[in-house]
N, CA, C and O atoms as a DFTB+ gen file, in Angstrom:
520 C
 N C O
     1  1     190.381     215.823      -7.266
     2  2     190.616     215.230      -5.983
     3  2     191.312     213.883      -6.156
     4  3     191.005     213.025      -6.984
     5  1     192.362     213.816      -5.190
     6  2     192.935     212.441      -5.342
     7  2     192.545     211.485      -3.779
     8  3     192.597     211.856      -2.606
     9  1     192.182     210.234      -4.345
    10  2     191.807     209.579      -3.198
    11  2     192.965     208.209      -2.829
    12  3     193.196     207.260      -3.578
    13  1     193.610     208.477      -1.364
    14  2     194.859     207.250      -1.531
    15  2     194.506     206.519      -0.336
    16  3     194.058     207.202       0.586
    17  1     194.616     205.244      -0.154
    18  2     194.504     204.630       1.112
    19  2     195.976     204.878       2.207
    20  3     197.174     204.715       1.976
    21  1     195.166     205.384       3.578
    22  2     196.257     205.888       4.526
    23  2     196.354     204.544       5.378
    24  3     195.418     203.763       5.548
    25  1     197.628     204.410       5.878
    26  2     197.960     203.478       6.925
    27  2     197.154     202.531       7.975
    28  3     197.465     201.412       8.385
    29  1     196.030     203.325       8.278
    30  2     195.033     202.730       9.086
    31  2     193.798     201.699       8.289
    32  3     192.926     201.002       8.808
    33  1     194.190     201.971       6.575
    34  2     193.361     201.205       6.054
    35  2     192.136     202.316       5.601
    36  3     191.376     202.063       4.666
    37  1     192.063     203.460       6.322
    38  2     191.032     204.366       6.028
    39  2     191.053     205.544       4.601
    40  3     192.036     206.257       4.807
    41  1     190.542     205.878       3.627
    42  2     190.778     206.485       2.947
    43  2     191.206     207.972       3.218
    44  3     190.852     208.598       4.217
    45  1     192.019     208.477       2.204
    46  2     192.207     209.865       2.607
    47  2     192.153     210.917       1.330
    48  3     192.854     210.783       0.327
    49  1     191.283     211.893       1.521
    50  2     191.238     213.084       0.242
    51  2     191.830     214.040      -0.153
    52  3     191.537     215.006       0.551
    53  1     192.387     214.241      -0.771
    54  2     193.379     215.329      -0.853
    55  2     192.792     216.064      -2.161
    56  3     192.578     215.553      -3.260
    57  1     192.571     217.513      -1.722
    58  2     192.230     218.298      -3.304
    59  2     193.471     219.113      -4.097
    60  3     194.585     219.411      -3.664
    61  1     193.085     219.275      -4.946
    62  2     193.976     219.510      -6.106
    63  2     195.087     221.002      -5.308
    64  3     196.199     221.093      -5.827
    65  1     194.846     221.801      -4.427
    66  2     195.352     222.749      -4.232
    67  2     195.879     221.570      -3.361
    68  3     196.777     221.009      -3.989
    69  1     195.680     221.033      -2.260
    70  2     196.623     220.957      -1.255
    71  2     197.779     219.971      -1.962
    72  3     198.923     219.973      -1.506
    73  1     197.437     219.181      -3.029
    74  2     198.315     218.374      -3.116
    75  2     199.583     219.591      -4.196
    76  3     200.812     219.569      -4.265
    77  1     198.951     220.155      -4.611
    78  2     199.915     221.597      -5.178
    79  2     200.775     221.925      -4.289
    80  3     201.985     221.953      -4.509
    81  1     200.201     222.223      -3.127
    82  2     201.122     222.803      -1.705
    83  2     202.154     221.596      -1.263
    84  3     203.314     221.785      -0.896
    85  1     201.634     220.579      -1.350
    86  2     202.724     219.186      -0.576
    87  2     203.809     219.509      -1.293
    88  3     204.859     220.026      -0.913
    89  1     203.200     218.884      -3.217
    90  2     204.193     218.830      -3.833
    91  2     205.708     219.932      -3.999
    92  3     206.899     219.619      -4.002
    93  1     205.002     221.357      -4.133
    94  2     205.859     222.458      -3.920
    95  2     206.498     222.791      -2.487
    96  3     207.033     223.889      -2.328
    97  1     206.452     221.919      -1.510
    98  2     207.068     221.274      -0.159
    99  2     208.430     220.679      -0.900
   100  3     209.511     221.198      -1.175
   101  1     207.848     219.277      -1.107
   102  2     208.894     218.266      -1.037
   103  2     209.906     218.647      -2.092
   104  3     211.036     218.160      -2.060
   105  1     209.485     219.617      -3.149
   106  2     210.788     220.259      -4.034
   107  2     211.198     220.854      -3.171
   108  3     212.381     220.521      -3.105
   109  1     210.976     221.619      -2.352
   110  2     211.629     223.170      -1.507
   111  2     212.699     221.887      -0.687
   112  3     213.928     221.943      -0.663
   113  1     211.860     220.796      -0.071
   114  2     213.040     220.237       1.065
   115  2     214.255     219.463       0.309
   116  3     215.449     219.289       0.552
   117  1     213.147     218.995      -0.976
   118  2     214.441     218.275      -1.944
   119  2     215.837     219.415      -1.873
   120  3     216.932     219.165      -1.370
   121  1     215.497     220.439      -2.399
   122  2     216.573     221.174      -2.952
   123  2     217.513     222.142      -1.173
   124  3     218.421     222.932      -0.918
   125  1     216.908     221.672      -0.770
   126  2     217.568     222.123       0.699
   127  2     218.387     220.715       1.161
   128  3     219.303     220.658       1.981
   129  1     217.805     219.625       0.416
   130  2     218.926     218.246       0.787
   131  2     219.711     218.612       0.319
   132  3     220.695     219.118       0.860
   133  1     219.434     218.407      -1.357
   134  2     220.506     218.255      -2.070
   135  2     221.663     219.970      -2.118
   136  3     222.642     220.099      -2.854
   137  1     221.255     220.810      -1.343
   138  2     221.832     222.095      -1.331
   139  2     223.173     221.781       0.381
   140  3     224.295     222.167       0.711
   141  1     222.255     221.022       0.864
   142  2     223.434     220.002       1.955
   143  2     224.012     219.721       1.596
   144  3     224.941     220.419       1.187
   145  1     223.917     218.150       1.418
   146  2     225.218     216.973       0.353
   147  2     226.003     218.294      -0.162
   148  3     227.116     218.538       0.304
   149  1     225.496     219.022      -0.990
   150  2     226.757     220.101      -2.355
   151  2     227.602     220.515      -1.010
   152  3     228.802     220.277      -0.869
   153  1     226.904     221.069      -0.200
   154  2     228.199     222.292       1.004
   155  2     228.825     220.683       1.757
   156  3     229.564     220.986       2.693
   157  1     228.749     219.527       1.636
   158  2     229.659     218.991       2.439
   159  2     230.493     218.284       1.369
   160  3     231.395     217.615       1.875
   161  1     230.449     218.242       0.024
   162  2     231.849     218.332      -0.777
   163  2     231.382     216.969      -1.491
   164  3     231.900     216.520      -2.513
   165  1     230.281     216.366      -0.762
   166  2     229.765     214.952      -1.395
   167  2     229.359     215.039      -3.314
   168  3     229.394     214.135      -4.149
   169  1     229.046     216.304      -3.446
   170  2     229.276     217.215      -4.740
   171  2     229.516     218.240      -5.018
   172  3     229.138     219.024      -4.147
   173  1     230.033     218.751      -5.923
   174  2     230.695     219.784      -6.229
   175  2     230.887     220.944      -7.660
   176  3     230.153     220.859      -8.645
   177  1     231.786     221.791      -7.555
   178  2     231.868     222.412      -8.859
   179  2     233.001     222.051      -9.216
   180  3     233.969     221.829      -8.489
   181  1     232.897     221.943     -10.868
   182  2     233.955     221.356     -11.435
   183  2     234.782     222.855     -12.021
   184  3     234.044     223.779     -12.364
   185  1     236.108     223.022     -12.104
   186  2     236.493     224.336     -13.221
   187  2     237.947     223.661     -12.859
   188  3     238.525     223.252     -11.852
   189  1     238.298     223.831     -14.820
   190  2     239.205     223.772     -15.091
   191  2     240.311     224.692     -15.994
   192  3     240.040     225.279     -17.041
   193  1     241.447     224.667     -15.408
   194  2     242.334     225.888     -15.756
   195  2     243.904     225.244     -16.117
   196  3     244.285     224.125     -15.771
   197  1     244.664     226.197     -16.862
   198  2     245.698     226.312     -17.631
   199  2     246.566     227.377     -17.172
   200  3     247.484     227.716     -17.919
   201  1     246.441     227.862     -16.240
   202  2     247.530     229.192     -15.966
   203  2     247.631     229.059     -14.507
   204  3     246.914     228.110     -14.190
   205  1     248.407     229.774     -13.072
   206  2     248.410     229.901     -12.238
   207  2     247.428     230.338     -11.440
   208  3     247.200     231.545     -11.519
   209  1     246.351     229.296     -10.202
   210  2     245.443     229.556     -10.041
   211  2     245.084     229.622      -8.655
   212  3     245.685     228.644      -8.210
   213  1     244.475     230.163      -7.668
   214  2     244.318     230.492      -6.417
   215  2     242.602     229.913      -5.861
   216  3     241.553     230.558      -5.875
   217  1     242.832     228.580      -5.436
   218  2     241.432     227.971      -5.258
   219  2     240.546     228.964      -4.052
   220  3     240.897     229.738      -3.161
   221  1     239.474     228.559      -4.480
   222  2     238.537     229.324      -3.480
   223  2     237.843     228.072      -2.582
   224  3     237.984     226.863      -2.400
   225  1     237.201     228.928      -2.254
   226  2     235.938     227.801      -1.133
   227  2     234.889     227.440      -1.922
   228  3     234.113     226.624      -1.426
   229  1     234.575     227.997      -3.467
   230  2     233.487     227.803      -3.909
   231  2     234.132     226.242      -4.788
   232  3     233.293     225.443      -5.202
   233  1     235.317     226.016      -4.949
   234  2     235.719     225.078      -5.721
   235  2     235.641     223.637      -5.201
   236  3     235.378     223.617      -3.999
   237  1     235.803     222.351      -5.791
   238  2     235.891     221.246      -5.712
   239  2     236.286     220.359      -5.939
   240  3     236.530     219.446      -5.151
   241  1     236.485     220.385      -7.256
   242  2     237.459     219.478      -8.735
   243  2     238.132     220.694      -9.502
   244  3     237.579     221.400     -10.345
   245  1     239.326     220.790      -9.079
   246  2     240.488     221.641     -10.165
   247  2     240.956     220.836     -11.297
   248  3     241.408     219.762     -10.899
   249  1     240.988     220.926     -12.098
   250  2     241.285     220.001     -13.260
   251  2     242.531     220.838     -14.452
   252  3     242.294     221.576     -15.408
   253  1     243.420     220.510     -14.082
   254  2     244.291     221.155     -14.171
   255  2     245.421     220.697     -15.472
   256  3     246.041     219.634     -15.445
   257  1     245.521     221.558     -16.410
   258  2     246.468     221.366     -18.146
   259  2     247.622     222.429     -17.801
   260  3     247.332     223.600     -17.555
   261  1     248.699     222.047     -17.797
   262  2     249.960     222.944     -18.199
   263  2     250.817     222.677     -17.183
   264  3     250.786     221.661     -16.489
   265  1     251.638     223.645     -17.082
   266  2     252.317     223.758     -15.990
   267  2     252.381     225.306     -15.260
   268  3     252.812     226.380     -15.678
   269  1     251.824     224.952     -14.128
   270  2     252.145     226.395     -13.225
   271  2     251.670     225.919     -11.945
   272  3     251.347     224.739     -11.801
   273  1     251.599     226.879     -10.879
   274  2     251.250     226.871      -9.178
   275  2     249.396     226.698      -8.729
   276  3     248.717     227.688      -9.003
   277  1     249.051     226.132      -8.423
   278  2     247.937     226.157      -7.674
   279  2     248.060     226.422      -6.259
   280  3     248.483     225.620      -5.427
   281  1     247.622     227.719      -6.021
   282  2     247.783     227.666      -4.081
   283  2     246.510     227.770      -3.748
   284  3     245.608     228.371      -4.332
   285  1     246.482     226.991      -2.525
   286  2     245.244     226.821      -1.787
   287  2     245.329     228.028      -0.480
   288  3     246.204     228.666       0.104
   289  1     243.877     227.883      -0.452
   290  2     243.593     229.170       0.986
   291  2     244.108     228.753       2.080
   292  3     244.470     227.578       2.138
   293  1     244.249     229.543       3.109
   294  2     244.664     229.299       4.230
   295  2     243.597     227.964       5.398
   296  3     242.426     228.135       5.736
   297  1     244.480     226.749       5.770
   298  2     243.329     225.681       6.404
   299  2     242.707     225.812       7.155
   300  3     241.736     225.074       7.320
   301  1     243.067     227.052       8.125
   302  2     242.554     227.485       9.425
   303  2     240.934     227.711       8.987
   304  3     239.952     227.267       9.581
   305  1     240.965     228.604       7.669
   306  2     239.728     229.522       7.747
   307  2     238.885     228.212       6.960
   308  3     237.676     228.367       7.127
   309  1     239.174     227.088       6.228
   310  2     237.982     226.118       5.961
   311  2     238.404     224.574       6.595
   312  3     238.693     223.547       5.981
   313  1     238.339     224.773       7.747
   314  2     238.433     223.083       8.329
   315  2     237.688     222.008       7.526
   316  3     236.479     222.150       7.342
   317  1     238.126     221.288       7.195
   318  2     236.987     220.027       6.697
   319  2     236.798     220.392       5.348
   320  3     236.099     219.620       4.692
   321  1     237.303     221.488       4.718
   322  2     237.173     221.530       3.225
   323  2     237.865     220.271       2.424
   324  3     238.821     219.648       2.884
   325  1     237.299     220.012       1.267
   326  2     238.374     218.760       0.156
   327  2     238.350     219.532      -1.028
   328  3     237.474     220.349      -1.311
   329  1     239.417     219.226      -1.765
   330  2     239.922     219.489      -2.834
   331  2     240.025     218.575      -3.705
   332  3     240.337     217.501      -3.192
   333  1     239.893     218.542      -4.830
   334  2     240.048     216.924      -5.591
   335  2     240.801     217.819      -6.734
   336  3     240.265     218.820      -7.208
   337  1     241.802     217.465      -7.040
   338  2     242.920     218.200      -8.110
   339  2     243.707     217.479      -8.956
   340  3     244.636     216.700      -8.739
   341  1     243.065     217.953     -10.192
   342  2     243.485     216.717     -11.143
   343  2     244.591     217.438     -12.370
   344  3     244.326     218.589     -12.716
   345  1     245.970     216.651     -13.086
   346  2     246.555     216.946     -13.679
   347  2     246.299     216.144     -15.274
   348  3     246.780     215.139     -15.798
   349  1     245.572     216.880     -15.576
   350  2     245.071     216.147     -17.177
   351  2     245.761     216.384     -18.363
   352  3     245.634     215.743     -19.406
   353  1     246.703     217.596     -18.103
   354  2     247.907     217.615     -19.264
   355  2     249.177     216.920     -19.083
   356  3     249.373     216.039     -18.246
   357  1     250.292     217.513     -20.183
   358  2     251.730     217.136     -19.738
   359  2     252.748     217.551     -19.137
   360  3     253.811     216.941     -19.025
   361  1     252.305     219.338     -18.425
   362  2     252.558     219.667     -17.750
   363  2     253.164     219.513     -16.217
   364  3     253.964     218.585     -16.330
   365  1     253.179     219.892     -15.046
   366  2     253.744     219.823     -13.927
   367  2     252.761     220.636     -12.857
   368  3     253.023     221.838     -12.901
   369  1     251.689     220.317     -11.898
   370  2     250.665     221.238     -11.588
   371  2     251.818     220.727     -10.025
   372  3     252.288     219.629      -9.725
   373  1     251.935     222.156      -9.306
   374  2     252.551     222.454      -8.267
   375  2     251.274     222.857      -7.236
   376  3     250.606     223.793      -7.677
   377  1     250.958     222.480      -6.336
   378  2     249.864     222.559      -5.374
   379  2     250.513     223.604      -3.841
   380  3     251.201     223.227      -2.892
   381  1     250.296     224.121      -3.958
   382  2     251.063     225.228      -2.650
   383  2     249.824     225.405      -1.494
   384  3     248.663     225.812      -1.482
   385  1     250.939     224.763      -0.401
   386  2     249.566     225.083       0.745
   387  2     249.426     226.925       1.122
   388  3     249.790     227.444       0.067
   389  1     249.073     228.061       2.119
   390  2     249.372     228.765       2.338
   391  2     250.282     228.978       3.182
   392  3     250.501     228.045       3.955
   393  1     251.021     230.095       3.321
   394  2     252.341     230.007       3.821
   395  2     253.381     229.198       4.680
   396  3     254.457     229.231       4.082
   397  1     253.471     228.545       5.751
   398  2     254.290     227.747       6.376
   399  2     253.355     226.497       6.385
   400  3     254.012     225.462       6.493
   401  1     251.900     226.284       6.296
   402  2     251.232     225.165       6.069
   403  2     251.587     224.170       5.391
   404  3     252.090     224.485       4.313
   405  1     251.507     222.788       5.653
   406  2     251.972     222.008       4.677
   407  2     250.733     221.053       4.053
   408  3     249.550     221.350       4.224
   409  1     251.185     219.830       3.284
   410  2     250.552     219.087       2.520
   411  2     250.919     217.526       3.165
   412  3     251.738     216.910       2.483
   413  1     250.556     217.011       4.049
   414  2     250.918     215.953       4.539
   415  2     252.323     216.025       5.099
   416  3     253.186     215.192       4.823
   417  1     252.488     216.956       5.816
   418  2     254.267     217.462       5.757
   419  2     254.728     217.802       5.005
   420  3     255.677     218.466       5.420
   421  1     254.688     217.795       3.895
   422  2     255.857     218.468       2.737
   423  2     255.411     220.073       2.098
   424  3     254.293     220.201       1.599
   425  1     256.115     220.944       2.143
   426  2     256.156     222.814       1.666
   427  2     255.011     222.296       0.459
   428  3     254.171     223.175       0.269
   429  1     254.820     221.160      -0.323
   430  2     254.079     221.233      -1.899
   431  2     253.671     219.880      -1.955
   432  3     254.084     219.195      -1.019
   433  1     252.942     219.285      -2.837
   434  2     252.526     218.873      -3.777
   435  2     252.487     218.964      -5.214
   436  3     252.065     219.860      -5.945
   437  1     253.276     217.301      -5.588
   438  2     253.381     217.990      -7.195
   439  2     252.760     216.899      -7.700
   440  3     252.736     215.812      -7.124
   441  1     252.049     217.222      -9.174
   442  2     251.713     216.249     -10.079
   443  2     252.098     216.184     -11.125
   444  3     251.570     216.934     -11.947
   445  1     253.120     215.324     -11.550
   446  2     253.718     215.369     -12.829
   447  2     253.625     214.654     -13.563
   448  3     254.352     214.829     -14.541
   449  1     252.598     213.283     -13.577
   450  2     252.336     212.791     -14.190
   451  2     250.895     213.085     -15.016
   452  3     250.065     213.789     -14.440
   453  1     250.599     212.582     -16.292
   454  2     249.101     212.701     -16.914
   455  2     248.063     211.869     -16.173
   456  3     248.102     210.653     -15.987
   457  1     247.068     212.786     -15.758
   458  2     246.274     212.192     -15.407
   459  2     246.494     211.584     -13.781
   460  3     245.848     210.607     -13.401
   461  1     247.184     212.077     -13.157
   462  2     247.464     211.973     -11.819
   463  2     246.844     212.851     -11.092
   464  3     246.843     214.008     -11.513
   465  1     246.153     212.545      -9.812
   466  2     245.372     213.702      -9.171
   467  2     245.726     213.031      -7.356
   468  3     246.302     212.063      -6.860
   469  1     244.906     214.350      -6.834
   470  2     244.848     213.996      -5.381
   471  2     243.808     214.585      -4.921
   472  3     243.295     215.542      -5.503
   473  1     243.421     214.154      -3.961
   474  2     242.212     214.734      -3.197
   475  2     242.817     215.237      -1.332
   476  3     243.352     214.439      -0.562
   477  1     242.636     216.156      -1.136
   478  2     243.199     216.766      -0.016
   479  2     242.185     217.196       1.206
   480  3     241.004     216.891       1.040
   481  1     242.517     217.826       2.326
   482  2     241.243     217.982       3.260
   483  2     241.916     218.530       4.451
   484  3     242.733     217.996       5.202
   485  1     241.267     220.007       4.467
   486  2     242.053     220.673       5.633
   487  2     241.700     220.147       7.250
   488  3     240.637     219.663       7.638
   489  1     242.545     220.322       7.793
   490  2     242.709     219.717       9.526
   491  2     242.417     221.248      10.163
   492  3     242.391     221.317      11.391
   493  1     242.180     222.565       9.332
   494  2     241.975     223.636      10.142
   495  2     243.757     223.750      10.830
   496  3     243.861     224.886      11.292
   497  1     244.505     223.312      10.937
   498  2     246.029     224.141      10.146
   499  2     247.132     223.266       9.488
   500  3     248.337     223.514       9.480
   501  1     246.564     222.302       8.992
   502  2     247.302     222.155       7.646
   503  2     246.097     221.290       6.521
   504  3     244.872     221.217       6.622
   505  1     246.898     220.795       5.620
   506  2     245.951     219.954       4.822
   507  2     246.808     218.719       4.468
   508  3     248.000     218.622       4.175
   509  1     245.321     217.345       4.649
   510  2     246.163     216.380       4.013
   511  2     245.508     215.597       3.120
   512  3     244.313     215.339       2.972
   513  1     246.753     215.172       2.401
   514  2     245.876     213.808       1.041
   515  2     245.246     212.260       1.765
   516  3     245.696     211.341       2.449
   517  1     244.138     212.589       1.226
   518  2     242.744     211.289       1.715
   519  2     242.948     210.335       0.594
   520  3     242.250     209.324       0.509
């Protein structure tokens, strides 16, 4: 039994099962926070690639070596999505919105420098750099 003083100054008892039950609470709500924050982009999955690559919704940080096309999904279908896309080789990473969509106005996005990145964010029909 654990004994803690409650707010009113009055003691309060808690036995070994219930405080079992709280505790296996506040993990369940922990991981339903932190399962929030992840779906609003505040964190993310990292994957990084070398060949021509077609981002999904599950992605976050593209981290990107070589040279070839990255196209992104269509903005309509993830409003409010971000992208954080990074060029870590010496390559040329080409960022393609989906079809007539653009990138702050322009048909592309390019990164041609090392170590140059952008972070992007669909408007639901186009996307732009934040």
């Amino acid at each position: 039994m654990i004994t803690q003083p409650h707010r009113s100054e009055e003691v309060v008892t808690i036995d070994r099962r219930t405080e079992q039950t709280m505790r296996a609470w506040m993990d369940d709500i922990t991981d339903e926070v932190n399962s929030f924050i992840s779906g609003y982009g505040l964190s993310g999955a990292y994957t990084y690639k070398t060949a021509a690559y077609s981002a999904t919704y599950d992605d976050f940080t593209i981290d990107c070596s070589g040279t070839f096309d990255l196209s992104l999904p269509a903005a309509a279908g993830v409003t409010g999505k971000m992208y954080n896309i990074k060029n870590s080789g010496a390559g040329v990473i080409t960022v393609n919105p989906n079809g007539a969509e653009t990138i702050d106005g322009g048909l592309t996005a390019v990164l041609s420098t090392t170590y140059e990145s952008i972070t992007i964010q669909s408007t639901g029909t186009n996307w732009i750099i934040i």
